[in-house]
N, C-alpha and C positions, 0 to 999 in steps of 0.2 A: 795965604789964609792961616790965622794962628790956629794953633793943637784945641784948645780949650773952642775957640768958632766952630771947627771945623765938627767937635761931638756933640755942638749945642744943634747944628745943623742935624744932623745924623738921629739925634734924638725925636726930634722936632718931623723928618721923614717919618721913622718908625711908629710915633704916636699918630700920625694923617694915617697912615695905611692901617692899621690897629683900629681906628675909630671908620674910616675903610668899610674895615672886613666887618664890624660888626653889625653895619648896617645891611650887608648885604642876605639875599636870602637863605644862602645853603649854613651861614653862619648862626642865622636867626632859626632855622630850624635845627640844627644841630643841639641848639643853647635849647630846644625846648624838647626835644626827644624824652622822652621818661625813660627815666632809669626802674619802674613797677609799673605796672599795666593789670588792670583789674576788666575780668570779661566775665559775664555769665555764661551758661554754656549754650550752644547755637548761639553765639552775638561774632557779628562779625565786626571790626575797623580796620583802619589802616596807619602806618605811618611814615611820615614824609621827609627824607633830608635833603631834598632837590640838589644835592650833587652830582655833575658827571662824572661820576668814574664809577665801576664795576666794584662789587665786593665778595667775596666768600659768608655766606648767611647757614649761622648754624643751630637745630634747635636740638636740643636733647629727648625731649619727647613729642613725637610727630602726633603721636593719640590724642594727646591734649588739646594742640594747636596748630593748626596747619600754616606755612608762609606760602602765598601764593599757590592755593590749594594742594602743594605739594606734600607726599607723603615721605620723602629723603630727609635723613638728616644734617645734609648740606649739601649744597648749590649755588651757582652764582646769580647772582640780582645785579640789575641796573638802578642806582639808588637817586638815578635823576626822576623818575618814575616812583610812587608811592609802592608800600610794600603792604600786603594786605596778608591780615592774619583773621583764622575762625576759628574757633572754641568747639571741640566735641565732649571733654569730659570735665568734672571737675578736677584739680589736681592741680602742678606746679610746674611748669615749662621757662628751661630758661633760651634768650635768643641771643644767639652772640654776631657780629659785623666785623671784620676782618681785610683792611685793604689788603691787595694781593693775598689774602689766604695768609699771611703771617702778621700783621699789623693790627692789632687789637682797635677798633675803634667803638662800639660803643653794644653793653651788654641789657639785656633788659629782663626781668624777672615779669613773665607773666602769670598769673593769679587766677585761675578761673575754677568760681563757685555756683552752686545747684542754679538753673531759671527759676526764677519768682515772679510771678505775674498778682495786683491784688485789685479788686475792682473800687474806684474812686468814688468817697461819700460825697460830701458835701449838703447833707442833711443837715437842719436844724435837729438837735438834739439836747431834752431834760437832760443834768444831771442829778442823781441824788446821792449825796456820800454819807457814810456814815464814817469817823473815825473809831482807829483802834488804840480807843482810849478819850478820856476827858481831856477839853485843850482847856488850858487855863489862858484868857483872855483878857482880863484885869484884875485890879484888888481892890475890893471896899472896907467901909468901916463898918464895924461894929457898936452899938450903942449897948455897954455894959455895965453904966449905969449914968447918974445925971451929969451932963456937961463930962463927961467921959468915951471915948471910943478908941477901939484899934481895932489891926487888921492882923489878926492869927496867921493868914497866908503872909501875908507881907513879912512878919516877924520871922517866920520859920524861914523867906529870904527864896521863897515861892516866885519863879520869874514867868514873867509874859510868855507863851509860846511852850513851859513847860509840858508837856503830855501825862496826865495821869493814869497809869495801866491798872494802879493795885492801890486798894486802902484795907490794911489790917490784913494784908495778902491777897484779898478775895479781887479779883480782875473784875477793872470794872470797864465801861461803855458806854451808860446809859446814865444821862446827867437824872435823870429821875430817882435811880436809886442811890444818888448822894447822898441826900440831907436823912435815907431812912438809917446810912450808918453811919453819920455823922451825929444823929441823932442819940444812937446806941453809945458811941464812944463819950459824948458829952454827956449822958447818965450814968456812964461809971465812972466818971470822972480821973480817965486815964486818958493820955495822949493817943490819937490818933495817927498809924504809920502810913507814910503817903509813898508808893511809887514812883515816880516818875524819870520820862526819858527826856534829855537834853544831850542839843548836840552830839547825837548817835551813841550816849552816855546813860546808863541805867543809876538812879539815886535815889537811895531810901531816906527820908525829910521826915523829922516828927514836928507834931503840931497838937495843941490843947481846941478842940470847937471852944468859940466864945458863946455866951447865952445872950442872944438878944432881948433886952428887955421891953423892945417895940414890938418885935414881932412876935417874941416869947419862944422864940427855937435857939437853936445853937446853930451858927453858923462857922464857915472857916474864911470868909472874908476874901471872898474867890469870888470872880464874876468864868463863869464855865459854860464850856458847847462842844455837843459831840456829831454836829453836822454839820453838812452844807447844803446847797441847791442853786445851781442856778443855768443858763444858759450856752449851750457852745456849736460847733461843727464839728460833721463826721468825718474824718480825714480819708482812711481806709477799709475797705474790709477784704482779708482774705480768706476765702471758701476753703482751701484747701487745706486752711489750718485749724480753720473756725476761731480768728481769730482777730480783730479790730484796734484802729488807734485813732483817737480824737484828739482834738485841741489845740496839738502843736507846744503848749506850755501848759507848767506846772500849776495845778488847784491850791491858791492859799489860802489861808483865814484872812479875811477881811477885814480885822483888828489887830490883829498879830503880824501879821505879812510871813505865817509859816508855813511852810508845806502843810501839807494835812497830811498823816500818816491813813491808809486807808483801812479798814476794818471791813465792813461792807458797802454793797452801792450799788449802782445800776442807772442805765441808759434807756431813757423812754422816748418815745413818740413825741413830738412837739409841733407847735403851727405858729409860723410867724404872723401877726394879726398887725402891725405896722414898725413902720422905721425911723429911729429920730436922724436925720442926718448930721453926717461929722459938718464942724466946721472948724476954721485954725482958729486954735487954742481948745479947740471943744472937742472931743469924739465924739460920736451919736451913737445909737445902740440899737439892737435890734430886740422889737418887744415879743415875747413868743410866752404861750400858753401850755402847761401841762399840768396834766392833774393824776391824782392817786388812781384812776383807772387809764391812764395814757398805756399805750401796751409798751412793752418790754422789750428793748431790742438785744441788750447784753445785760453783763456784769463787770462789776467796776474792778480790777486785780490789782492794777497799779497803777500810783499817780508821780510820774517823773517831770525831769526839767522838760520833758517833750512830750507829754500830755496824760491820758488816761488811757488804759487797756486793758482787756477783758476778751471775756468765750460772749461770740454771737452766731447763732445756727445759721440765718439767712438776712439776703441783704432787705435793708427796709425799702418800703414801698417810696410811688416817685422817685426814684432814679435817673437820673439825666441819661445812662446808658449800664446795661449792666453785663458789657464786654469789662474783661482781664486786661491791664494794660502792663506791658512790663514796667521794670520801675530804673532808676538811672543813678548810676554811683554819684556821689558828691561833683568828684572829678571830669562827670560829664555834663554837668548844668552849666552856661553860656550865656552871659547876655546877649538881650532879644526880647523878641514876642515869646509870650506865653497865654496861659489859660487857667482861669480860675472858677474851681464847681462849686455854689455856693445858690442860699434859699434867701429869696427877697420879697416873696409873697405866700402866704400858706404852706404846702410842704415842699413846693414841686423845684427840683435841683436843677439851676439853668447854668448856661457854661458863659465866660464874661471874661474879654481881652484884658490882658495887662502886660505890663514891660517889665523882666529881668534887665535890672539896671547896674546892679553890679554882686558878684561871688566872692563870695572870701575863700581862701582854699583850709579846709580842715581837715587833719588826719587824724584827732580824734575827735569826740563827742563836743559839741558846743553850740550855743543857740546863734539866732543872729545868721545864718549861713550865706543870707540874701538878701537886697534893698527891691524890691517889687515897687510898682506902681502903676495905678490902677489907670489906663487910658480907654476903657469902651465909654461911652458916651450915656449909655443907657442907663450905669450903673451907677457913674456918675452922680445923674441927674436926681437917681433913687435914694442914694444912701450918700453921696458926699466922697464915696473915697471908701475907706475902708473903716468899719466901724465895729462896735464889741460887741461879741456874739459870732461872727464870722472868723477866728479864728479856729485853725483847723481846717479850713477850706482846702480841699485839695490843689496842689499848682501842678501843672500840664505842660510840657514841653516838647515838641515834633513825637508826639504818640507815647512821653513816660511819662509817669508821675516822680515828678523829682522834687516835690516837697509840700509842707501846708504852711498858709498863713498865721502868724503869730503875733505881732503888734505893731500895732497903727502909728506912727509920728502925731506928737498931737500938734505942732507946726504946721505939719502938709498932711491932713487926713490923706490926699488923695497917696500917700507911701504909705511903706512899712517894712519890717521883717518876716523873713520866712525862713524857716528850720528847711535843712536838707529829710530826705522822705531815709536816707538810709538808718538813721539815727532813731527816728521812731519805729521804725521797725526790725531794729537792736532791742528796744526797750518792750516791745511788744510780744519777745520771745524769738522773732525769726532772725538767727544772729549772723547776720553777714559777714561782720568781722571775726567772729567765734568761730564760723567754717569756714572761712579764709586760715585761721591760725592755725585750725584743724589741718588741713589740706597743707599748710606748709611742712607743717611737722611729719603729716605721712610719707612726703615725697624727699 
């Protein structure tokens, strides 16, 4: 057999046995061992590298996290057998794997931050926003005199979505008190100073009001709105913090497609009164009623890529249950069965199967976390699938809340996306990640 045969052979073993071992299992767990491990504290799990042989297992802080309830900081383990580890404090414990007590095999940083438990909405819920500041939402023209018009905003180069905080300095909010000092500026016939915020940019813009000679004012050739209103789902609320998250995604303008910066706002009482159902190509929606005496369930603080959040004292009435559930790191959501809390007739929060179909892994913030899809039959039958308004919904998985719905496929009403639950509740003030970074840096 010639030299060159003889390595192509050789080669050709090594690659069989290579593709071999990766299929096997101690290989396959091995390859998925984490190298960071995130636990709340009392959470217990385990982990598994189905090898037979014996290891030396070492933790540096036994307070933290126990291996195999033990309190030593090292001992031997059988690693054909799973290795179960339980969280008592928050803080930073590292674990290290050791064949024969000298052989490094695989080290793992465990993470373990405060229990949070937060109880699951799934209300229909008003919103009502106010921003902080005028949005500029188009530009029109001016009639300033015959067969003549422009547009003073457009000139001054005034864009879609810009935010107006300040004219002449005075902060403004309230599109009503425009035209009274728009009115001012265009009688002294000096330029008009315009604040505004663009892409997280502050710009002072001068501008002349034009005098309409139809309608006999001075205008700036702005079409302007400092609110919103409309319909969503109560995702969380936690007691302990007196503090809630809805939606699941970010509140735009409607014309603009821009965030809404929030100024004021609030969360009220609502009653779904019927349902248009989704169909492909169509979403359906859900129709729901509230009015300027609906009560008050929060305040509006912030409006991010993962919903709205605010102070709420207690939870709102119709509650499907108003048990604390803990809640589930990113890293622990699975496809499978799940459960989703959500309002399909008047207020009352019912709970409705659906399938974790696939997870994306993120280590930081980003929408999208999850493809759901809605298979109770009941729900189905009701609504099509998943439809607008219902986002926010909380999702339920073996007893956590691991995230809310957020948008529908308009292909297959019956899917969607779902945000991970830890992420809204980063945004809502209670920082997972923030006292993880904390906790790293103490230890």
């Amino acid at each position: 057999m010639s030299s060159n045969r003889r390595k192509r052979l050789i080669g050709l073993m090594l690659i069989f046995f290579v593709c071999l071992g990766s299929l096997s299992t101690p290989f396959q767990s091995f390859a998925s061992f984490p190298e960071e491990l995130r636990l709340f504290t009392g959470q217990q799990t385990s982990l598994q590298l189905a090898m037979p042989v014996s290891a030396q297992v070492s933790v540096n802080d036994p307070e933290i996290v126990k291996v195999n309830g033990s309190n030593k900081h090292s001992f031997q383990v059988d690693l054909h057998h799973p290795i179960s580890l339980e969280s008592y404090k928050a803080g930073q414990a590292e674990l290290t794997l050791k064949l024969f007590g000298k052989i490094p095999l695989k080290t793992v940083k465990v993470n373990v931050v405060p229990d949070l438990k937060v109880i699951p909405g799934g209300h229909t819920i008003g919103v009502k926003l106010k921003s902080a500041g005028v949005l500029v939402v188009g530009h029109h023209l001016v009639t300033i005199a015959d067969e003549k018009k422009i547009s003073p905003g457009e000139d001054a180069r005034i864009q879609l979505g810009d935010l107006i905080v300040k004219l002449n300095g005075k902060p403004i909010t309230d599109v009503s008190k425009v035209s009274e000092l728009v009115s001012e500026a265009g009688e002294s016939k000096k330029p008009i100073i315009l604040t505004v915020k663009r892409n997280n940019e502050e710009l002072e813009l001068s501008m002349q009001p034009a005098y309409d000679i139809v309608d006999k004012t001075y205008r700036l050739g702005l079409y302007i709105r400092d609110s919103a209103a409309g319909v969503g789902t109560l995702t969380f609320y936690a007691p302990d913090q007196g503090v809630y998250g809805a939606l699941g995604h970010v509140i735009t303008d409607m014309d603009t497609q821009t965030p809404i910066a929030v100024g004021t706002g609030e969360i009220v009482h609502s009653n779904v009164t019927s349902i248009s159902k989704s169909q492909n190509g169509e979403p359906g929606e859900k129709r729901a009623q509230f009015s300027k005496e609906s009560k008050v369930l929060g305040n509006i603080e912030k409006n991010t890529s993962f919903g709205i959040f605010g102070q709420m004292n207690e939870l709102p009435d119709h509650s499907f249950s108003k048990e604390a559930l803990p809640v589930a790191f990113s890293e622990e959501v699975k496809e499978g069965p799940a459960q989703i809390y959500t309002v399909v007739s008047g207020q009352k929060v019912e709970k409705f199967d659906i399938e974790v179909m696939h997870v994306t892994k993120q280590d930081f913030p980003a929408t999208k976390g999850m493809v759901i899809k809605v298979t109770d039959p009941r729900l189905l039958e009701k609504t099509g699938g998943i439809v607008q308004g219902m986002s926010g919904s909380p999702i339920i998985q073996n007893g956590k809340v691991i995230g809310a719905v957020t948008h529908v496929f308009v292909n297959d009403p019956t899917s969607g996306y779902g945000c991970f639950i830890e992420w809204m509740l980063q945004d809502a003030g209670i920082m997972l990640r923030q006292t993880l970074n904390e906790t790293m840096k103490a230890s």
